[in-house]
C-alpha positions, 0 to 999 in steps of 0.5 A: 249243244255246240261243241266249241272246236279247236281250229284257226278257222274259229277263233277264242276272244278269250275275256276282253273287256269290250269287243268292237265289232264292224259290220259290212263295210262293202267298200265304203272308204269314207265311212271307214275312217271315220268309224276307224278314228271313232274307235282308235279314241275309245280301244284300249287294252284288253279289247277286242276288234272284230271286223264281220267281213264283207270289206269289199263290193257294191262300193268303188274303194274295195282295195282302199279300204283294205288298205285302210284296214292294214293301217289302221291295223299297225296304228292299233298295234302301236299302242301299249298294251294292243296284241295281234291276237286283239284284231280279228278278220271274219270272211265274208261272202264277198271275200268268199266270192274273191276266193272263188274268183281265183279259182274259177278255172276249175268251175264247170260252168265259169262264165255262169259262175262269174256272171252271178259273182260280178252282179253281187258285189264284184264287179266294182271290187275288180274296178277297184284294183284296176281289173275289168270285169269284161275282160273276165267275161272274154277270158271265159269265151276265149277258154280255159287257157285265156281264163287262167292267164287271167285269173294270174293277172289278178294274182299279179295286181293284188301282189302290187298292192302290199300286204292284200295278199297275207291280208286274205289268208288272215280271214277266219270262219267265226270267233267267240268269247270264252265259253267258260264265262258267264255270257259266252258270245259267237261273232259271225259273217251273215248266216247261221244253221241254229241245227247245226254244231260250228265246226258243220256250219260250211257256206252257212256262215256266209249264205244262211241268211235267212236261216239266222232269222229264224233262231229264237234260241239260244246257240249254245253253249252261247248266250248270243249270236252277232252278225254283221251282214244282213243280205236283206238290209233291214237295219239294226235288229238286237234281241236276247239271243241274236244280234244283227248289226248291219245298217247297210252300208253300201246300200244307203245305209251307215256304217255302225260299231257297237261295242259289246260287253262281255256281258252282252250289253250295248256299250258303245255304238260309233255311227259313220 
């Protein structure tokens, strides 16, 4: 049995109506807006917006989409009716890289570490904002001091891009529909430990892929778990317990919302 816990890292949906729910974007801008104004002429009040995480990486327009995402946020919130409490931003292994990123001064081994990172998405995410990849790589030969006035002159370019700052201390672990109701839902990045409760999940969530393959039942106390990052890509995958909406974008693939009712069922699916 899951123990839902009370923490901000997982957030309650509470009982919307419907739940949008955006898989990987990995920097696909075009494909972004075009979901976003799919969306805006179908949300409504006491719906839920669930983006799964992976905004940035592989594609050239990290920091515009993340641009894209704060506006569309306030034209969302425009509307009568819409909450903050309505739009929610799961991490994603991507972003979970970013924040390793600005740490990487107290890894043992950076140059490996940034290596690994810069050959999994991140290298075009830096180019997004300006930053290049080699002078990482230099900074890490050059010593601990280079590395971490560079790591400062990353903090500097994301402080002249307004709101990507807050934007990241936003992201939250998991979310989850009201566990009270008839057909409780949990929304998660890319992976999950089916043997292990939510709040002892750690990287799983990020990088238990595989793992997310093998549950054959429910994760209870929820009826079904979502995904939005399939590291393999293999497209679409909905059955009775799991649900794996990522259709590769960013690998050739599109970017597809599904709404979900709060029954489980397939709604809606916006394709760009």
């Amino acid at each position: 049995m899951c123990r839902v816990i009370k923490d901000n890292q997982f957030v309650n949906l509470e009982k919307p109506d419907r739940i949008w729910a955006i898989p990987a974007i990995h920097g696909n801008i075009e494909k972004l807006t075009t979901i976003h104004d799919n969306i805006f002429e179908h949300i409504a009040p006491k719906d839920r917006l669930v983006y799964l995480g992976n905004y940035t990486g592989y594609g050239e327009h990290s920091a515009e989409c993340v641009d894209e995402i704060l506006t569309f946020r306030r034209l969302v919130l425009s509307q009568p009716g819409m909450l903050c409490s309505d739009i929610i931003y799961l991490r994603g292994c991507q972003e979970e890289m970013w924040k390793k990123l600005l740490q990487l001064h107290f890894a043992p081994d950076p140059m490996n570490v940034l290596l690994w990172m810069l050959g999994n998405g991140l290298s075009n995410t830096l180019y997004s904002y300006g930053v290049s990849p080699h002078d990482g790589i230099e900074a890490c030969r050059s010593g601990s001091i280079f590395l971490t006035k560079w790591i400062a002159s990353i903090q500097n370019v994301i402080r002249k891009h307004p709101g990507h700052d807050i934007f990241s201390t936003q992201l939250v672990r998991a979310s989850y529909t009201a566990t009270d109701q008839n057909y409780p839902m949990l929304f998660v990045h890319a992976g999950l430990n089916g043997e292990k409760p939510l709040e002892e999940q750690g990287d799983h969530l990020w990088w238990a892929g595989e793992q997310f393959k093998q549950i054959k039942n429910t994760y209870e106390p929820f009826q079904k778990v979502i995904r939005g990052y399939d590291p393999e890509h293999n497209g679409i995958d909905i059955n009775c317990v799991t649900a794996t909406i990522d259709d590769g974008c960013g690998f050739g693939g599109n970017l597809i919302c599904t709404a979900f009712s709060a029954d489980g069922e397939t709604l809606d699916i916006l394709e760009a």
